[in-house]
DRENDOGU-175619 format. One record per atom (N, C-alpha, C): residue in one letter; x, y negated, z. Coordinates in pm, whole numbers, padded with zeros to 5 digits, always signed. Atoms other than C-alpha are relative to their C-alpha. Example, Ala and Ser with C-alpha at 12.3 -4.5 7.8 and 13.67 -1.06 7.14 Angstrom:
# residues 2
A+00089+00119+00000/A+01230+00450+00780/A+00090-00120+00000/S-00082+00119-00006/S+01367+00106+00714/S-00077-00109+00073/
# end
This chain:
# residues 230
X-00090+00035-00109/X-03178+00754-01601/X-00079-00018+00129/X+00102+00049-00128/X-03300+00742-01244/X-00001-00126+00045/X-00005+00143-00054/X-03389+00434-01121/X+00061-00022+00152/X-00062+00016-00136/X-03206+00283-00785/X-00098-00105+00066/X+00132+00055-00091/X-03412+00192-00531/X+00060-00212-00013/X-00084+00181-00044/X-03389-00263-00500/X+00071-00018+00094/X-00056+00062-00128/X-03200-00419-00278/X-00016-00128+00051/X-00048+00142+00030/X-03125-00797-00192/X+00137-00008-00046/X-00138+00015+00078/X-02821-00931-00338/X+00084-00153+00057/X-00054+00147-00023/X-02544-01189-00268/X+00097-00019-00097/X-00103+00046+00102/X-02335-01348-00525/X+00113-00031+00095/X-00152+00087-00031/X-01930-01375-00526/X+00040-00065-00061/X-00042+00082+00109/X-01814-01673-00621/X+00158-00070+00107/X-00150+00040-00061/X-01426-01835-00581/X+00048+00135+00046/X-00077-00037-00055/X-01340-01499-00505/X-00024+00032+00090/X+00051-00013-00188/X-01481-01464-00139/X-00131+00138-00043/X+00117-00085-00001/X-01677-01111-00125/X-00067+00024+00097/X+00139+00022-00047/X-01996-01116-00007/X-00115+00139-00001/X+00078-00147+00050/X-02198-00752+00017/X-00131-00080+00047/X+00181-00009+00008/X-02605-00672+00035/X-00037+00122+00041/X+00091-00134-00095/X-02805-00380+00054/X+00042+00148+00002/X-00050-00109-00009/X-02845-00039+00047/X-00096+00092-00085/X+00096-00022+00089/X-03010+00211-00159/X+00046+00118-00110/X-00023-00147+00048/X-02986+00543-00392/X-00014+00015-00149/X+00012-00020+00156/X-02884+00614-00770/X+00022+00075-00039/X-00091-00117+00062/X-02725+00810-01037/X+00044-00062-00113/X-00063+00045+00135/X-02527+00629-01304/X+00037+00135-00088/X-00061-00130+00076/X-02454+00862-01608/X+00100-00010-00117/X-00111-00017+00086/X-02160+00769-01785/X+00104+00072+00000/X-00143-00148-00030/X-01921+01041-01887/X+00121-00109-00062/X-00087+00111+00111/X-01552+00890-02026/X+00008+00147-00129/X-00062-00096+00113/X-01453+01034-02337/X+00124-00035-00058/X-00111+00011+00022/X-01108+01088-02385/X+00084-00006-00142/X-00056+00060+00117/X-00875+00949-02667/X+00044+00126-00039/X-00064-00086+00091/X-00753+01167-02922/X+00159+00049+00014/X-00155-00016+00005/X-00384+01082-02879/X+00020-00077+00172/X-00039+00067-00126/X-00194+00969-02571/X-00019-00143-00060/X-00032+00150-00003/X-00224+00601-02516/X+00141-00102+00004/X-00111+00056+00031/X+00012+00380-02597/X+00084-00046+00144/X-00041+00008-00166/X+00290+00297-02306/X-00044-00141+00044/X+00065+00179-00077/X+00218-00041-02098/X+00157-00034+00042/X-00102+00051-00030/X+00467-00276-02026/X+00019+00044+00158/X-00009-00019-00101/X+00658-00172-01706/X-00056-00127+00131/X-00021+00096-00038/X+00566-00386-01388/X+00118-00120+00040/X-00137+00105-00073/X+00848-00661-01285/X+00072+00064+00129/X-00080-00043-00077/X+01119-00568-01095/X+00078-00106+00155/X-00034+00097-00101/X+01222-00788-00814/X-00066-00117+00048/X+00087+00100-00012/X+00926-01006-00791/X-00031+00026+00119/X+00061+00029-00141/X+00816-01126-00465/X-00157+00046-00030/X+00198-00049+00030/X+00422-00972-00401/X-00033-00092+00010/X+00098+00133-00028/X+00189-01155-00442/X-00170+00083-00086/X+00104-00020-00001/X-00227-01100-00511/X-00034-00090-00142/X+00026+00058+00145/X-00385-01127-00888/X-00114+00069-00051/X+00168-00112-00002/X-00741-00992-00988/X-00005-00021-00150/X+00057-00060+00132/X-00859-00848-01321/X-00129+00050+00010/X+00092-00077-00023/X-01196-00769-01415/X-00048+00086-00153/X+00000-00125+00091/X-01299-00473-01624/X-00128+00063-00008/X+00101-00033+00005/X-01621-00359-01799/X+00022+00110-00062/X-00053-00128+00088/X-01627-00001-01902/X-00152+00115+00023/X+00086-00145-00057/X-01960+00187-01810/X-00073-00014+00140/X+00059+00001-00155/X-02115+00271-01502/X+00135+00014+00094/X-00091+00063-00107/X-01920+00110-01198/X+00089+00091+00080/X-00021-00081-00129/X-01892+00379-00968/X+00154+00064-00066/X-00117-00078+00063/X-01612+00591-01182/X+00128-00124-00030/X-00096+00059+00064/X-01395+00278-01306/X+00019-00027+00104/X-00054+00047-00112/X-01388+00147-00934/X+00079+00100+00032/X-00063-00048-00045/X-01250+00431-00830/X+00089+00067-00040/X-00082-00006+00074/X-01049+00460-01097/X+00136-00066+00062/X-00069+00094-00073/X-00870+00168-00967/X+00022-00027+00111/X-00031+00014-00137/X-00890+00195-00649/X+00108+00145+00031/X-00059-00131-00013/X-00681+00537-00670/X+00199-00064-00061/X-00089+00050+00020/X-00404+00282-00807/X+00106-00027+00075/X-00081+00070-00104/X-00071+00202-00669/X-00048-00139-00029/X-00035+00132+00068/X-00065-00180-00622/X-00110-00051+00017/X+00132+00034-00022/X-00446-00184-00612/X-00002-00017+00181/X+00043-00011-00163/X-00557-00329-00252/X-00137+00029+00008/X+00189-00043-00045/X-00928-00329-00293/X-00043+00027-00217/X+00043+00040+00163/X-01165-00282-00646/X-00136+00004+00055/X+00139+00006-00015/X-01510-00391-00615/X-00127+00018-00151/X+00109-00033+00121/X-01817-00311-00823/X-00141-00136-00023/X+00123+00107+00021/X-02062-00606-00988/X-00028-00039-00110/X+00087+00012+00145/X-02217-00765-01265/X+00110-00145-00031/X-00034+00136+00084/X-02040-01048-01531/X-00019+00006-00117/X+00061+00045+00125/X-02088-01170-01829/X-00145-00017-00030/X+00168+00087+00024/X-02466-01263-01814/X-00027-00164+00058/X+00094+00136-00019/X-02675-01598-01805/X-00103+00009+00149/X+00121+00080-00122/X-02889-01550-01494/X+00140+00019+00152/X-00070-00014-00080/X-02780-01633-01186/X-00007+00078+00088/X+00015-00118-00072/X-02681-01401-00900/X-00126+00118-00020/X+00092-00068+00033/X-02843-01142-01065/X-00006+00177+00078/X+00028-00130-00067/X-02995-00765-00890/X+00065+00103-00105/X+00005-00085+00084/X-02917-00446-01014/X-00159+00033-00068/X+00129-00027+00074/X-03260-00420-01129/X-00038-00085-00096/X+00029+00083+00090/X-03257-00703-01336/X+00154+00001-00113/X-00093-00042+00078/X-02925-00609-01478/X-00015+00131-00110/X+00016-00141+00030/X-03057-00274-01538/X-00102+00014-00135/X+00061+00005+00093/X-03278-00465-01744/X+00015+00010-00134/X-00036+00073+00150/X-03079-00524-02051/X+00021-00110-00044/X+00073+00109+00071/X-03194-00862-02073/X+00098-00137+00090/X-00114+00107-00040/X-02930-01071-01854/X+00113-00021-00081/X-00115-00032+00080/X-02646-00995-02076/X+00135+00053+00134/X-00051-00102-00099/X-02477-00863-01779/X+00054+00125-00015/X-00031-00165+00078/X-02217-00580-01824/X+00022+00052+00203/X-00018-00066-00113/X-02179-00344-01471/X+00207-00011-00067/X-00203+00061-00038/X-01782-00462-01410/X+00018+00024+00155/X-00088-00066-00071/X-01515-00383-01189/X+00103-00125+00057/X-00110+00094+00038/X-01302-00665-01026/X+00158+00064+00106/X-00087-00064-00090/X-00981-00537-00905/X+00126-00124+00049/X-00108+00049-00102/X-00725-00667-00644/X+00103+00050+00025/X-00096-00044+00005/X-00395-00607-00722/X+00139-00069+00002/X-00168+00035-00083/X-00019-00671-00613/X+00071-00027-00197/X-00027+00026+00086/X+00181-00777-00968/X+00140+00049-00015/X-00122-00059+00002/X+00515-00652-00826/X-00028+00130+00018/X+00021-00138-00046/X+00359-00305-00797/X-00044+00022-00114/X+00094-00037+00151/X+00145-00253-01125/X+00004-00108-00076/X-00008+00066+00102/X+00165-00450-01425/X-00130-00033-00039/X+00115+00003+00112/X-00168-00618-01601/X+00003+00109-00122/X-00041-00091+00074/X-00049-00407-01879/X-00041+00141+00045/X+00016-00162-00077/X-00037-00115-01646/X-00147+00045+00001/X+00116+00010-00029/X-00387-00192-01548/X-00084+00059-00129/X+00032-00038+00077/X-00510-00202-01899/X+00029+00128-00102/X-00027-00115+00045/X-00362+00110-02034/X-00073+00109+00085/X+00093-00082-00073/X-00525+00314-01709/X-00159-00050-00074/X+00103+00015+00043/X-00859+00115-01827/X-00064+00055-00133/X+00029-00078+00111/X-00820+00253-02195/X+00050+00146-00009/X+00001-00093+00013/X-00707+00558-02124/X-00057+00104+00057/X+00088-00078-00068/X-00896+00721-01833/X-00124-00054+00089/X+00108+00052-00025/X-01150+00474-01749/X-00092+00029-00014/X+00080-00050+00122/X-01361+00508-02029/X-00006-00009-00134/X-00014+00052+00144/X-01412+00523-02411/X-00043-00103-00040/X+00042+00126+00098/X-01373+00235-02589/X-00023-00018-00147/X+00062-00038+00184/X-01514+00353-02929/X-00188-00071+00061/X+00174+00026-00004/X-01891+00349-02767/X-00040-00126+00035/X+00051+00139+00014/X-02072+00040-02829/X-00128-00010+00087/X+00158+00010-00114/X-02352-00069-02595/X-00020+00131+00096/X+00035-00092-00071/X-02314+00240-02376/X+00119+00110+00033/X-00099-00095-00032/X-02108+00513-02218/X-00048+00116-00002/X+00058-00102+00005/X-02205+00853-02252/X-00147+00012-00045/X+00134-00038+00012/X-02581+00943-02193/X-00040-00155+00044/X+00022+00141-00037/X-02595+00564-02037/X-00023-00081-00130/X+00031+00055+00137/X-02752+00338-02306/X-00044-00130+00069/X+00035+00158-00013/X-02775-00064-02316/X+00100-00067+00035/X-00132+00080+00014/X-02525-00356-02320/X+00043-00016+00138/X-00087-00026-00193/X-02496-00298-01903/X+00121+00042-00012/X-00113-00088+00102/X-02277-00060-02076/X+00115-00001-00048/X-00111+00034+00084/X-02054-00227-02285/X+00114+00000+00053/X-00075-00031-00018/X-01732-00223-02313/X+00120-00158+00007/X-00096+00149-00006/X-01490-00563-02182/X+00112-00006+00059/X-00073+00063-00106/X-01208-00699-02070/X+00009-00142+00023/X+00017+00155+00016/X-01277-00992-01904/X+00117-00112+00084/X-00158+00038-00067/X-00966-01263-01882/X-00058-00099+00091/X+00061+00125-00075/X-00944-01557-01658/X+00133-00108-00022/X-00092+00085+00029/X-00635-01699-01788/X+00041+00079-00168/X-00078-00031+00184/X-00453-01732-02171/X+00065+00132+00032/X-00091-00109-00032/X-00194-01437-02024/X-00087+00116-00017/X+00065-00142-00001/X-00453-01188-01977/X-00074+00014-00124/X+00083+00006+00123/X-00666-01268-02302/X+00103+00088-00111/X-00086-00020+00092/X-00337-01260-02481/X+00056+00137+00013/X-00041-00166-00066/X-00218-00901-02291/X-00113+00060-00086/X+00140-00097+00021/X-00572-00758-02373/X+00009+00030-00166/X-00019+00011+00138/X-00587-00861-02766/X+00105+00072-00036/X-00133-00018+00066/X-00218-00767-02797/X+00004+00194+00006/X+00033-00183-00059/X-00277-00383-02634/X-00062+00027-00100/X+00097-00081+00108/X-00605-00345-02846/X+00081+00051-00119/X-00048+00021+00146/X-00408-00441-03158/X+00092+00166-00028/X-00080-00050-00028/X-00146-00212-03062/X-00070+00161+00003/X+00096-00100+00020/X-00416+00069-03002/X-00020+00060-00139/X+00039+00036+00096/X-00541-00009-03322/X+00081+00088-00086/X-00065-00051+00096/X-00234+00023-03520/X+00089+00147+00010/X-00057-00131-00048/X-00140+00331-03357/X-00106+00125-00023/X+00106-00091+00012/X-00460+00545-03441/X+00010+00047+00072/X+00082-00091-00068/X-00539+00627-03147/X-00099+00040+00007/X+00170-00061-00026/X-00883+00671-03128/X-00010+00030-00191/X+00026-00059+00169/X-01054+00840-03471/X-00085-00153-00043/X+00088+00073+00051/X-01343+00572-03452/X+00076-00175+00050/X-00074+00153+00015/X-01268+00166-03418/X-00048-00041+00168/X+00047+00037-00212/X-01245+00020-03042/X-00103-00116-00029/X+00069+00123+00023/X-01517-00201-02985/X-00017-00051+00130/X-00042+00035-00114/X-01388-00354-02648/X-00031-00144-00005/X+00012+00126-00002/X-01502-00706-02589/X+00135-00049+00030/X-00074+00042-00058/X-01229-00949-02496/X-00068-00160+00059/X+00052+00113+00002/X-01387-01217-02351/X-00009-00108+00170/X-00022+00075-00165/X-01369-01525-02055/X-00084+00020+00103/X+00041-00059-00099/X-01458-01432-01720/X-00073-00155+00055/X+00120+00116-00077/X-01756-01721-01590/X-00004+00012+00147/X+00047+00015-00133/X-01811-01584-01295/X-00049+00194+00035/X-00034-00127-00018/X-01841-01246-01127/X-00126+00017+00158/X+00084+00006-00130/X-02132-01109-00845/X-00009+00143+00024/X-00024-00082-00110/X-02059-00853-00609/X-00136+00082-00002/X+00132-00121+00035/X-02345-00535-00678/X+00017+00022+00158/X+00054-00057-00155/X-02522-00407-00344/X+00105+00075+00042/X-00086-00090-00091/X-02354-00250-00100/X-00011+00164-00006/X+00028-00192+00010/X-02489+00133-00191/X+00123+00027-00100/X-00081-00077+00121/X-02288+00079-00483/X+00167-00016+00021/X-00149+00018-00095/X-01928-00003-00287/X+00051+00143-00016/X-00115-00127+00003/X-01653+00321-00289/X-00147+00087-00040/X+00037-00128+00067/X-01961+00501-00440/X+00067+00168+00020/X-00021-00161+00049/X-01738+00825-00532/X+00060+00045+00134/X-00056+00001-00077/X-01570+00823-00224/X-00102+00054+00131/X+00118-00093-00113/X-01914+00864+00018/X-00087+00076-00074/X+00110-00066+00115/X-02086+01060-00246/X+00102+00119-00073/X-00099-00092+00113/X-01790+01320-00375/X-00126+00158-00082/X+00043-00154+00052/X-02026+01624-00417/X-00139-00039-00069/X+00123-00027+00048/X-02339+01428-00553/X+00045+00058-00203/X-00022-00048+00147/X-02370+01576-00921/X+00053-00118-00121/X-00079+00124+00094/X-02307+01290-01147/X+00093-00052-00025/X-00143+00027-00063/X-01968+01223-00919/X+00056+00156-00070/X-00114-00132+00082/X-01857+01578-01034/X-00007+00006-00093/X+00018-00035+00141/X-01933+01628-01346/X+00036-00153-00102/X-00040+00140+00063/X-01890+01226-01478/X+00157-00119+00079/X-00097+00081-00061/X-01641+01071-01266/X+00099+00060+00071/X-00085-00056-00032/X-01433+01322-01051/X+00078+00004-00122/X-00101-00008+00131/X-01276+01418-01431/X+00087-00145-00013/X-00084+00106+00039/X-01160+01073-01428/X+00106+00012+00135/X-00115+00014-00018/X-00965+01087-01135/X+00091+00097-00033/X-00108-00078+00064/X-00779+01415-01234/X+00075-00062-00100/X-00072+00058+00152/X-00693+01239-01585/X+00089-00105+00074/X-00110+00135-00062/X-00531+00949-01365/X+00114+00082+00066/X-00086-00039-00053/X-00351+01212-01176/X+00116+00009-00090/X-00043-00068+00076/X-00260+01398-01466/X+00104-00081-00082/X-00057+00079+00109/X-00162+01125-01715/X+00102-00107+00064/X-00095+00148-00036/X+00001+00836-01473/X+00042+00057+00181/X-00085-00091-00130/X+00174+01060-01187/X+00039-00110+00107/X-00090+00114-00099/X+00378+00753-01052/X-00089-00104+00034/X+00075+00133-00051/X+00098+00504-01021/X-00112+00056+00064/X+00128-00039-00029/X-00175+00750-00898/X+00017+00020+00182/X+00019+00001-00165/X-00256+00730-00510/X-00125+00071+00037/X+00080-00124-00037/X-00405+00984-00361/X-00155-00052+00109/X+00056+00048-00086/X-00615+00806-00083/X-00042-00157-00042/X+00068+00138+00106/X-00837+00492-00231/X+00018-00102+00113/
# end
């Protein structure tokens, strides 16, 4: 994998994002697509007043799931950073290590009368990335990798579990999901190179060949929730 140049770094915490540096990579996670269609997601609510509700989502290298989500109706922003590890405000280079427990996550900012949690998680298992591969996405290898959804309330734990299950008993996939489900601690905002990634970068190679395919599949598969302009 190529290495990305350092940066400095600033942790987000409460919520309040905070960028850093700048600097040059190549993540290489491909998704690999389910066998069968994915199961449907509960519709969003119908007459609910908007209102602002964040999810965060580990699936691979950042760059493709952000802009996964950011291609969402309903989505206002999706940022790219590190959770689930023990050190604090940690670099991509020390993430990159393996050794934080740190997965590369996704936190997205989304409207509840526009897209459903549900909604959310069905785009996440179906054109995100595969949730069969354990510690890694494609050619990408190490628990940076892994595969989570991380809740921050009982509702979303209980959504997440209830989907998998539902996955599960539906054979979709050939091999067994091995999707974390697990509580969200705390969440830190990755350098600023790595921000809309696919968006100032469409023609580098890694973006075509690993991540453009994902947004087609969002086109393709979820017509009514896909937004053309991130």
């Amino acid at each position: 994998m190529v290495r990305r140049q350092p940066s400095s770094f600033l942790a987000l915490t409460g919520w309040a994002f905070l960028a850093s540096a700048l600097a040059l990579s190549a993540c290489r996670a491909a998704p690999a697509r389910a066998e069968a269609a994915a199961l449907p997601a509960e519709p969003a609510p119908v007459g609910v007043a908007a209102s602002v509700d964040t999810a965060v989502f580990a699936g691979g290298c950042f760059w493709g799931v952000e802009a996964v989500f950011e291609h969402l109706k309903g989505v206002s922003t999706a940022i790219s950073g590190y959770a689930g590890g023990t050190v604090r405000s940690p670099s991509y280079e020390d993430v990159s290590t393996g050794t934080t427990g740190h997965a590369e996550s996704v936190l997205v900012v989304y409207d509840p009368s526009q897209v459903s949690y549900d909604q959310l998680l069905q785009v996440f298992f179906t054109v995100a990335h595969d949730p069969t591969q354990l510690d890694r996405q494609g050619p990408d290898v190490g628990t940076q990798y892994r595969s989570i959804v991380f809740y921050r309330n009982e509702a979303q734990r209980d959504a997440a579990q209830r989907y998998i299950a539902k996955l599960e008993a539906a054979k979709v996939y050939r091999r067994p999901i091995v999707t974390e489900v697990a509580p969200l601690d705390g969440f830190n905002q990755a350098e600023a190179y790595h921000q809309d990634y696919l968006a100032h970068h469409p023609h580098q190679p890694y973006i075509v060949i690993n991540d453009a395919p994902k947004l087609e599949a969002l086109q393709r598969e979820f017509p009514g929730l896909y937004r053309r302009e991130s």
